[in-house]
C-alpha positions in Angstrom: 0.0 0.0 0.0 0.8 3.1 -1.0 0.1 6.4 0.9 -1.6 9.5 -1.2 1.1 12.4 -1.7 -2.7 15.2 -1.5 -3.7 18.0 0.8 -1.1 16.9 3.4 1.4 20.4 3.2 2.2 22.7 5.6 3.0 25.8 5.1 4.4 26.4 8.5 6.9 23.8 8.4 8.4 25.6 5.0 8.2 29.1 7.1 10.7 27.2 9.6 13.2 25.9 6.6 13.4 28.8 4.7 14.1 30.3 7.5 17.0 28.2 9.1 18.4 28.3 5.1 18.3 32.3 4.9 20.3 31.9 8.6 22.9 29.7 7.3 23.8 31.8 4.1 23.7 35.5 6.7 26.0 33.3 8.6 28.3 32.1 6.5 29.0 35.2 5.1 29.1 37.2 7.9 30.8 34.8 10.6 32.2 31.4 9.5 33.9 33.7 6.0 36.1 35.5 8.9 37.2 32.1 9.7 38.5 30.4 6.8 37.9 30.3 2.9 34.1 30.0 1.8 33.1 28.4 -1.4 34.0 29.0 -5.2 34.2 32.4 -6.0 31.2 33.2 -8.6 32.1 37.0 -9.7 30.9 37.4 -13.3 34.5 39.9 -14.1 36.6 36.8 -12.8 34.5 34.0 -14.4 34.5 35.5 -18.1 38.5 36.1 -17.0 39.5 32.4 -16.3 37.0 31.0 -19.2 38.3 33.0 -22.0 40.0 31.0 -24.4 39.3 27.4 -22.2 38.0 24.7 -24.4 37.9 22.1 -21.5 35.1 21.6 -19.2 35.7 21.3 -15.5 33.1 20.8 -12.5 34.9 24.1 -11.0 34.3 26.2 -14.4 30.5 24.6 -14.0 30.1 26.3 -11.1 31.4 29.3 -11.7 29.2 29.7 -14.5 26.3 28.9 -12.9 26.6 31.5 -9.8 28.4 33.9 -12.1 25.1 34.2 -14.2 23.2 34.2 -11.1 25.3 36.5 -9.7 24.5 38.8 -12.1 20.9 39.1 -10.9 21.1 38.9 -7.5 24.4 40.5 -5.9 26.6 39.4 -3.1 25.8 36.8 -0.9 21.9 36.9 -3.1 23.3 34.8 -5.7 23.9 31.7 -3.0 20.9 32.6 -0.1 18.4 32.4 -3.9 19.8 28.8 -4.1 19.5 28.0 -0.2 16.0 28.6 -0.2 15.8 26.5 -3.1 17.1 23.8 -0.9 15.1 24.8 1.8 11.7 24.8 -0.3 12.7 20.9 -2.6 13.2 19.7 1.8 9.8 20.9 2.2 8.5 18.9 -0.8 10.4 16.0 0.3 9.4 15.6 3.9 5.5 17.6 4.1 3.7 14.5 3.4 5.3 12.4 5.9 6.5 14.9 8.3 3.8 14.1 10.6 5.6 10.5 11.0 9.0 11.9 12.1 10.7 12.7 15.4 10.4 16.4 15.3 13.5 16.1 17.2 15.7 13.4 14.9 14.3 15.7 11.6 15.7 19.3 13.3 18.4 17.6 14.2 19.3 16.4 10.8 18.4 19.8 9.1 20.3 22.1 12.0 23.9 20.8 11.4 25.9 24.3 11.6 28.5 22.7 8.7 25.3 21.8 6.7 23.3 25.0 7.1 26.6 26.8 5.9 27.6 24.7 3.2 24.1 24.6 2.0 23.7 28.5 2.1 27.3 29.1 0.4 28.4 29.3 -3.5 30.1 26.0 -3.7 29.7 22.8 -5.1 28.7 21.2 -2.3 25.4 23.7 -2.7 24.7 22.6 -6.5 25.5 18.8 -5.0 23.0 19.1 -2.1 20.2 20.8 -4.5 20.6 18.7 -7.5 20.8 15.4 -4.9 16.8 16.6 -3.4 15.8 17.0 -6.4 16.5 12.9 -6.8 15.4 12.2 -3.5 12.1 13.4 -3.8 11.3 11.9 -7.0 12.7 8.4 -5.5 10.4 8.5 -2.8 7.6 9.7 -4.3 7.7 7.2 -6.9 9.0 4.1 -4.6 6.3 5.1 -1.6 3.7 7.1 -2.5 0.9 7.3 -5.4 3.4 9.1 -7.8 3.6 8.6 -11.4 5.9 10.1 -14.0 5.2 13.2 -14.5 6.9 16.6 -16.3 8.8 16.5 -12.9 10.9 13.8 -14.3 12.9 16.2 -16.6 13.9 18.4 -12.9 15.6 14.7 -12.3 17.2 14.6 -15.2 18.8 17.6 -15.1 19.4 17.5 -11.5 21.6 13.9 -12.6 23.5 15.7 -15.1 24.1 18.7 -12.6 25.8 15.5 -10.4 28.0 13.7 -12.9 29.2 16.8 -13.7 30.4 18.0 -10.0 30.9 14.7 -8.5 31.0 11.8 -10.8 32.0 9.7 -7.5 28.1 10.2 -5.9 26.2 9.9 -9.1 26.9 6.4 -8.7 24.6 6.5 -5.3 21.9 8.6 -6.9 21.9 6.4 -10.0 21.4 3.5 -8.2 18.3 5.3 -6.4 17.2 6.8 -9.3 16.8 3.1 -11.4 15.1 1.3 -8.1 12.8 4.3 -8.0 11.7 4.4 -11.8 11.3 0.7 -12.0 9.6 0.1 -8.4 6.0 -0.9 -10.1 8.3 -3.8 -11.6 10.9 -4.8 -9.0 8.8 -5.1 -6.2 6.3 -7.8 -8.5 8.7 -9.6 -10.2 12.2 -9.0 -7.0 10.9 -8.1 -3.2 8.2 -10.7 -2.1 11.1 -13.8 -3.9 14.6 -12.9 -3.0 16.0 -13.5 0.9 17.9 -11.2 3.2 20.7 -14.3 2.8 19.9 -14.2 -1.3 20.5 -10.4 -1.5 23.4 -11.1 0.2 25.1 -13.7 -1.5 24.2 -12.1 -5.0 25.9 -9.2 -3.6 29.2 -10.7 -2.5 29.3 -12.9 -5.0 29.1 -9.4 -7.2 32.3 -8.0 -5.5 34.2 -11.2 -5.6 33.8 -11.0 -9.6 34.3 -7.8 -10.2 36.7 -8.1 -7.8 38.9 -11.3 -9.6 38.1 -9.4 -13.3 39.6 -5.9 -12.2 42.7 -8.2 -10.8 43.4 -10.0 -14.3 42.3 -7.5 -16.6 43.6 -4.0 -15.3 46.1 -2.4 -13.3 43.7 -1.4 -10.8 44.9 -2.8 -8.2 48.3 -1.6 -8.5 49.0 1.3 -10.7 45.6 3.2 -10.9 44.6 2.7 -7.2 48.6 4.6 -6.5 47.9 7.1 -9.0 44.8 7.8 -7.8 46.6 8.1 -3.6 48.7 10.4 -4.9 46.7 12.8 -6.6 44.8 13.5 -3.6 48.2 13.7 -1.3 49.1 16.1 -3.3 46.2 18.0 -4.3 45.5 19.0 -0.1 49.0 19.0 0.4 50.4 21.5 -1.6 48.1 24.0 -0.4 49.6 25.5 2.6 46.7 24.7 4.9 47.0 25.0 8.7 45.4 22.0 9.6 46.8 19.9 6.9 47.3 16.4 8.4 51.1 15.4 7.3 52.9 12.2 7.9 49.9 9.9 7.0 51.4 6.7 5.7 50.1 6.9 2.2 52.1 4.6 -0.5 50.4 1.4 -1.6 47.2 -0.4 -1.7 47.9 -1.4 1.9 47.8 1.6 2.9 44.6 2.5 1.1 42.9 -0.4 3.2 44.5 0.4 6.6 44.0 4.1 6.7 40.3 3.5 5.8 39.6 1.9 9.0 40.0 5.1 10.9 39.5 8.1 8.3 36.1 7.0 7.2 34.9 7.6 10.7 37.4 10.6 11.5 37.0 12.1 7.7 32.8 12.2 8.9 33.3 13.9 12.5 36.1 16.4 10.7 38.6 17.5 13.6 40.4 15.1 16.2 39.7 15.7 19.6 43.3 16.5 19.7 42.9 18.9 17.1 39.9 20.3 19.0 41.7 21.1 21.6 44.5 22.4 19.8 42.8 24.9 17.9 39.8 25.6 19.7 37.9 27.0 17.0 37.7 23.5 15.8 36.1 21.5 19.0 32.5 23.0 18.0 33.1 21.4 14.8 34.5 17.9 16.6 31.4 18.0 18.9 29.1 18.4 15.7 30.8 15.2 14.0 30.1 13.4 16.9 26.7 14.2 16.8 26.9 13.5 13.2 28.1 10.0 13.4 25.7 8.7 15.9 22.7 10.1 14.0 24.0 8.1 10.6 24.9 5.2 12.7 21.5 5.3 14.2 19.5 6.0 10.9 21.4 2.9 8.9 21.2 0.7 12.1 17.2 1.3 11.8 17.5 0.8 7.8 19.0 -2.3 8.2 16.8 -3.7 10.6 13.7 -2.9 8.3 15.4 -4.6 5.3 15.4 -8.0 7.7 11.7 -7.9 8.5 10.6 -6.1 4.9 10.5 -8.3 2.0 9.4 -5.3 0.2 11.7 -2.6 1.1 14.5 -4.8 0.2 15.1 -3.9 -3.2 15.6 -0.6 -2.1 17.2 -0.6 1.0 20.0 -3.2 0.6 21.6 -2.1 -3.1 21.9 1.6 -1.7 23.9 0.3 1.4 25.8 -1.2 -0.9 26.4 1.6 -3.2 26.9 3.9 -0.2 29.7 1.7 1.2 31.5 1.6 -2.2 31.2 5.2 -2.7 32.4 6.0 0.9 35.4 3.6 0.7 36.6 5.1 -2.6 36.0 8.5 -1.8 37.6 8.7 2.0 40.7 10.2 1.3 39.3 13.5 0.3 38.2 13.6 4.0 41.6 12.5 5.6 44.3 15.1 4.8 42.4 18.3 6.5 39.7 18.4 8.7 38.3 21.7 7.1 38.1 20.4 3.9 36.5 16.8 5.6 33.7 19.4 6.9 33.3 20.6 3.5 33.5 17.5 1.4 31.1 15.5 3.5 28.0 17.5 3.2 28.1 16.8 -0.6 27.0 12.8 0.9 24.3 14.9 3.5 21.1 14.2 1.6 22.2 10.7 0.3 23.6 9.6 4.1 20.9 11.4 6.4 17.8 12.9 4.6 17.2 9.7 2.2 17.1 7.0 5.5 15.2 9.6 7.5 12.5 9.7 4.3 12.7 5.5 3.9 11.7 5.3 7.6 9.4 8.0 7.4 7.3 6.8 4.4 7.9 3.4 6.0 5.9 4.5 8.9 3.2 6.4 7.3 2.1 3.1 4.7 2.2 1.1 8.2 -0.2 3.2 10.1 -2.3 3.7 7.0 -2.9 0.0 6.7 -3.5 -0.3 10.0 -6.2 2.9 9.8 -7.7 0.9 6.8 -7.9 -2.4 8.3 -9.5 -0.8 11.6 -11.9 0.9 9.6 -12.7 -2.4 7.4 -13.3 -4.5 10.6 -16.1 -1.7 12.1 -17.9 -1.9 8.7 
């Protein structure tokens, strides 16, 4: 059963988030800029500047065109607050039908993170990233969970994909893989959800890895040569800026490496600053006491996602493939978080919609179907 998407908005609740977005962008400019660098630059003089005469196309000169054009509308800090409440109205259409089946407390939570409300109110990729990935979101759900069918809406997807592989090739993988189980959930849920195991999913799965795995071994160099190639474009990429929280000395020279570092910079790359270097610099322990905060919330949201996918035949052919995808993604993408905690504050809330709000709205719409049936069922026995 499927819950009706009608008459269920509130206009108070969109009041509230346009209102925390509009905060975040005033206070990015006007406090965290004092502290350290904010965003790409989007001046219209400097973008026509650096793309004369380019015939390549980079996510950065992407960006810069977009908030140099908007830029040239709306001045200053306009150009990025415009696309804030942008994010702050496609949250709204995401969550008002289901908001009502929330902890008020878990969704403020997961929509107050200081590093989120700046990044998200800033010119930067991570803004385009966050906007473009709601846009997904809320088609996924809608389709997967509610009574929606394509629409026009579908070509705001379609752009909003391109808008991803464009910025960050690395998470389009996540939002493609939510994107297909959405568009084809009339289909996968008749012919995949009510057949396949939790032990079936699981051994299709590893048995996935394993081949790709043993094919990548004997027909590429990507266990050797790319996978170094690829370690020491990043080293060097944070490390020849001359950062003050750069993290140097990081044992960083073969696949080992790779694999052994991973096991404590995915969890330190997602809280941002040691508590060392909270204490250090004590600018930073606000930021180390948000990432805290920040890991228990997605620990708690993929511990409750995982326990649905054992007890929901149905939800499985959702869940379980984007866990999947989300642990690939992560693993691949960690050392961008490990060799300075400023830039691990940044980088991560590109992964904010696809790590916190799409779990929150699975559980959500999860909740509202489950109530609803049991409305309908109560109803059905008084008759």
């Amino acid at each position: 059963m499927k819950i009706s998407i009608f008459g269920t908005s509130s206009l108070g609740l969109l009041v509230r988030l346009v209102a925390v977005h509009v905060f975040g962008t005033l206070f990015a400019y006007l406090v965290y800029k004092r502290f350290t660098q904010l965003g790409d630059i989007y001046n219209p003089e400097l973008y026509e500047t650096y793309a004369s005469g380019r015939e390549d196309f980079t996510s950065t000169l992407f960006t810069w065109f977009v908030y140099a054009k908007l830029g040239s509308v709306f001045p200053g800090f306009l150009a990025p607050m415009v696309i804030g409440i942008l994010i702050a109205v496609v949250t709204w259409f995401a969550f008002r039908d289901v908001y009502n089946y929330l902890s008020r407390k878990l969704f403020w939570t997961c929509n107050l993170f200081p590093h989120f409300l700046v990044w998200s109110g800033a010119s930067s990729k991570e803004q385009l990233v966050i906007l473009s990935g709601l846009i997904v979101l809320n088609f996924a759900v809608k389709r997967s969970f509610a009574t929606k069918n394509l629409s026009i809406s579908l070509i705001f997807v379609f752009l909003a994909m391109c808008v991803l592989f464009i910025i960050r090739p690395n998470y389009f993988v996540i939002y493609f893989v939510i994107f297909t189980t959405a568009f084809f959930s009339p289909w996968l849920q008749k012919i995949v959800s009510r057949r396949l195991s939790v032990g079936v999913y699981v051994i299709i799965f590893s048995l996935s890895v394993i081949g790709v795995t043993v094919y990548l071994s004997l027909t590429s160099t990507f266990f050797s040569t790319d996978v170094v190639d690829f370690m020491m474009r990043v080293e060097s990429y944070f490390l020849s800026l001359e950062g003050g929280s750069n993290r140097y000395g990081i044992q960083w020279k073969d696949i080992y490496d790779f694999l052994y570092n991973s096991v404590w910079a995915i969890p330190q790359g997602f809280i941002g600053p040691t508590l060392i270097e909270g204490i250090s610099k004590p600018v930073q322990f606000p930021a180390f006491l948000e990432g805290l905060l920040f890991v228990l919330v997605l620990g708690y949201l993929f511990f409750k996602l995982l326990k649905l996918a054992i007890k929901n035949r149905a939800l499985r052919v959702y869940i379980l493939p984007y866990i999947f995808a989300c642990f690939v993604i992560v693993f691949i993408s960690y050392p961008y978080l490990m060799f300075n905690p400023g830039s691990a504050l940044r980088y991560k809330q590109s992964m904010h919609p696809i790590l916190i709000f799409y779990p929150l709205l699975i559980l959500a719409y999860h909740r509202a179907n489950h109530l609803m049936k049991i409305k309908l069922k109560k109803t059905t026995d008084n008759c």
